[in-house]
N, C-alpha and C positions, 0 to 999 in steps of 0.2 A: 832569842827565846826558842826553846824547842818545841817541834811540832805538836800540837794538841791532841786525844786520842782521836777526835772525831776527824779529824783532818791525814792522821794516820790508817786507821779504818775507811775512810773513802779512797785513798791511793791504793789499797791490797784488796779494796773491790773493785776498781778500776782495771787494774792491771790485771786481776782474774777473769776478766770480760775479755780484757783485752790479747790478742794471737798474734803472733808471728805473721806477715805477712798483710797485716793490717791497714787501711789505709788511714792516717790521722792527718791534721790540721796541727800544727803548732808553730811556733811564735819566732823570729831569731832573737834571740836577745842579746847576744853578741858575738865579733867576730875577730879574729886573727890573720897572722897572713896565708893560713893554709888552712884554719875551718871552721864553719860556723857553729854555733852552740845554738840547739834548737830546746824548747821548750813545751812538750805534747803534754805535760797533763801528767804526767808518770814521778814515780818517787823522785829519777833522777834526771840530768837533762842527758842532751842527746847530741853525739859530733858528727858532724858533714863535710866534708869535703870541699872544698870551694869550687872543685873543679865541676864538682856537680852541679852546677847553677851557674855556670858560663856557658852562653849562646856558642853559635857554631865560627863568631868571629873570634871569641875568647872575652869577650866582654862579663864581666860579675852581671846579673841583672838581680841580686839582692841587695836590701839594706835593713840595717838593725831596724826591729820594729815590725818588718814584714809576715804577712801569715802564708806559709807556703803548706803545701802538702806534702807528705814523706811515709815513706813506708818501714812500717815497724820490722827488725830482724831479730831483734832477743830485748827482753827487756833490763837483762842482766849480762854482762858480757863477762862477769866476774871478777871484775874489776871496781863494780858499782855504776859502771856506766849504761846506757840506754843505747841499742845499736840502731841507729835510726840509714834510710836510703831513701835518696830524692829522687835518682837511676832506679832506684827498682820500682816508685809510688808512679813514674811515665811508662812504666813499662804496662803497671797491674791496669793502670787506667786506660790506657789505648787497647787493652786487651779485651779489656771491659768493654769498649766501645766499639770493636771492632765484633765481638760477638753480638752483641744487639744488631749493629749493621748485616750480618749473615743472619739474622731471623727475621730483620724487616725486606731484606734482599737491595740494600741502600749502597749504591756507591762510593767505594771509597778511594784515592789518588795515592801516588805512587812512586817513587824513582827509580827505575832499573837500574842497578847497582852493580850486576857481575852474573857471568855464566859456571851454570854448573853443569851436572851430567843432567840430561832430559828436560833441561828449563834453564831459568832464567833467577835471580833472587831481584827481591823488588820490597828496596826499606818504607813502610807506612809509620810515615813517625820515628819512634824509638824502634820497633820491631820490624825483623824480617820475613818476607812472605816469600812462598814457592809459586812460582810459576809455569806451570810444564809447558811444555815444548808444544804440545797438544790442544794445549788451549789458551794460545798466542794468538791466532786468529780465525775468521772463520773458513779459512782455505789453509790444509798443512802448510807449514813453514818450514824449511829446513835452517836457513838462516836467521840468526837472532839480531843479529850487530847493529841492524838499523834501529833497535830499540835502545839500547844503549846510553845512558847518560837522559831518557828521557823519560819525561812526565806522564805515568799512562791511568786510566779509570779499568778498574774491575771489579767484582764482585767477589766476597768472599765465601768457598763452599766449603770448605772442611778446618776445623780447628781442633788439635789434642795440646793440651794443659800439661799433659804430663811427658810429651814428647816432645814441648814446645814445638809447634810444627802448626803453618798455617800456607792453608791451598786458596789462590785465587783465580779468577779466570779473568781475562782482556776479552776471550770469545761471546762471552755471555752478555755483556757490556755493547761488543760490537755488533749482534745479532739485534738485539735491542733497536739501537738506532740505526741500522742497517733496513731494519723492517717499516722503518718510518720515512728514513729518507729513498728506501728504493721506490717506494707507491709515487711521492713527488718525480724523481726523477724518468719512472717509466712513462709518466705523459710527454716528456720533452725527446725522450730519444728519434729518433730519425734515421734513414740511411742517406748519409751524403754529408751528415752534421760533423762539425769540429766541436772536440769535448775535452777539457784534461781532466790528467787522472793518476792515478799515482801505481808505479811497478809494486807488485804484493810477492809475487813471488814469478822463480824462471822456470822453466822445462829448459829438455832437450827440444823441444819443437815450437817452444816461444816464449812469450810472456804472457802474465794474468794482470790485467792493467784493472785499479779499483776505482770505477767512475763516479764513485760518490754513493752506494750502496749498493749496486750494479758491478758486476766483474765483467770486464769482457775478453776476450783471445785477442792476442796481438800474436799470428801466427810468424815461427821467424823468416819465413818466405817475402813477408810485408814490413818487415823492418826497415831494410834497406836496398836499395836498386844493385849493390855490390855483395858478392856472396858472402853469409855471415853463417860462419858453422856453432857457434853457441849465440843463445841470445845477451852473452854477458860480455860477447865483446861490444855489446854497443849499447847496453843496459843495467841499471845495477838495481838491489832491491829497494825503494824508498824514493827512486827519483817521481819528480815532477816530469809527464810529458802529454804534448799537445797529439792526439790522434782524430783519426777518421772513420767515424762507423761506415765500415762495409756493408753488410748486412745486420739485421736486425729480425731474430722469430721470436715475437712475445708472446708466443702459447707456451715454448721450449724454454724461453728465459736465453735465449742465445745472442750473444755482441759478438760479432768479426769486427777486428780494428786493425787500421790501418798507419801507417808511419811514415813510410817511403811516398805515400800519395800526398803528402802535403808537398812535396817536390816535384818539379818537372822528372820525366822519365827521359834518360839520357838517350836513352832513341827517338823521341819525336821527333828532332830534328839532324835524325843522322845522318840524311839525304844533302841538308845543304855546307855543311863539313868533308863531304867524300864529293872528289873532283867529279866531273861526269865524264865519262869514255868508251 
């Protein structure tokens, strides 16, 4: 039996409501080996791709019956079909929620993905984020590599819609907890204490070793007892190392650390190595 009027006149007020870009709720109702038939509510139904609803192992995670979300692109493709996208309804919705996160200032997680000019790209979900060079961390960085492949928290400060383009910072994030673990850690620092800490970045004159929200100088004079003309023949950015507060001024906010003092000094005992005569 053919469609009634009143069932006809709700689908051409539906579909007048409803835009391109839309986000809907419909139904699968069935599927084949290459796509599903979705069911929104519209005159006609709607085809998806199967690829689009395989996890990142290749696994389907639909079955007939399911109510997914998908995102409207024509309601007519001219063909009498309904252009429906399940890719584009993750993409509107992380978008969505990624801008609410930059107006409550809420953290959101990350995979470093790949370097570009001035930053870093870093996938949140289905979308890509910029990350400048700038605001990696809170001491310049020139090297990016040790991020690489891994999972970081920042904040997001700038988003344009129509230049698809979104800025985040790891700075902001680690200033944050930076400010909370440095007040804990300035009661325990000491001079004579062993601390580890992680290399942040090098100079020509040493390393900037990060003690837990606390930076301190590992000058390269203190590295090693054998003469060391960069600090990266004997240090790389990210490593783990055990040092020695030398000095400590906590009005200045100043750490001297030390490396080669967790070693004996190859002169203490140079007397009883050289014959006597």
């Amino acid at each position: 039996m053919s469609e009634s009027f009143s069932e006809l006149f709700e689908n051409s007020e539906t579909q007048q409501n409803v835009k391109p870009g839309a986000l809907l709720m419909g139904t699968v109702v069935s599927m084949n080996r290459e796509k599903a038939i979705i069911n929104v509510g519209l005159k006609s139904e709607g085809f998806i791709s199967l690829n689009e609803f395989k996890n990142v192992r290749g696994e389907l995670e639909i079955i007939e019956g399911d109510v997914v979300e998908v995102a409207l692109e024509s309601i007519d493709d001219g063909l009498g079909h309904t252009l429906l996208s399940r890719e584009k309804a993750k993409r509107i919705k992380m978008w969505q929620e990624l801008e609410a996160a930059m107006h409550s200032k809420e953290i959101v997680k990350g995979f470093v993905t790949g370097s570009v000019k001035g930053g870093l790209t870093v996938d949140i979900g289905v979308i890509k984020a910029f990350l400048p060079g700038s605001l990696v961390d809170v001491r310049p960085v020139k090297d990016f590599d040790f991020l690489q492949g891994q999972e970081i928290e920042a904040i997001v400060i700038k988003m344009d819609e129509v230049r698809n383009n979104i800025v985040i910072s790891r700075k902001a994030v680690m200033q944050e907890v930076n400010s909370a673990d440095r007040e804990a850690l300035i009661e325990t620092l000491d001079t004579g204490k062993e601390v580890e800490g992680i290399v942040k970045n090098l100079a020509d004159y040493g390393a900037f070793i990060d003690l837990g929200g606390v930076d301190g100088l590992l000058h390269i004079t203190d590295i090693s007892w054998q003469r060391v003309n960069h600090p990266s023949e004997k240090l790389s950015i990210g490593d783990k190392v055990m040092v020695r507060i030398l000095s400590y001024d906590k009005e200045k906010m100043r750490v001297s650390l030390g490396l080669k003092q967790l070693t004996p000094s190859p002169w203490d005992k140079i007397s009883e190595r050289l014959p006597m005569g």
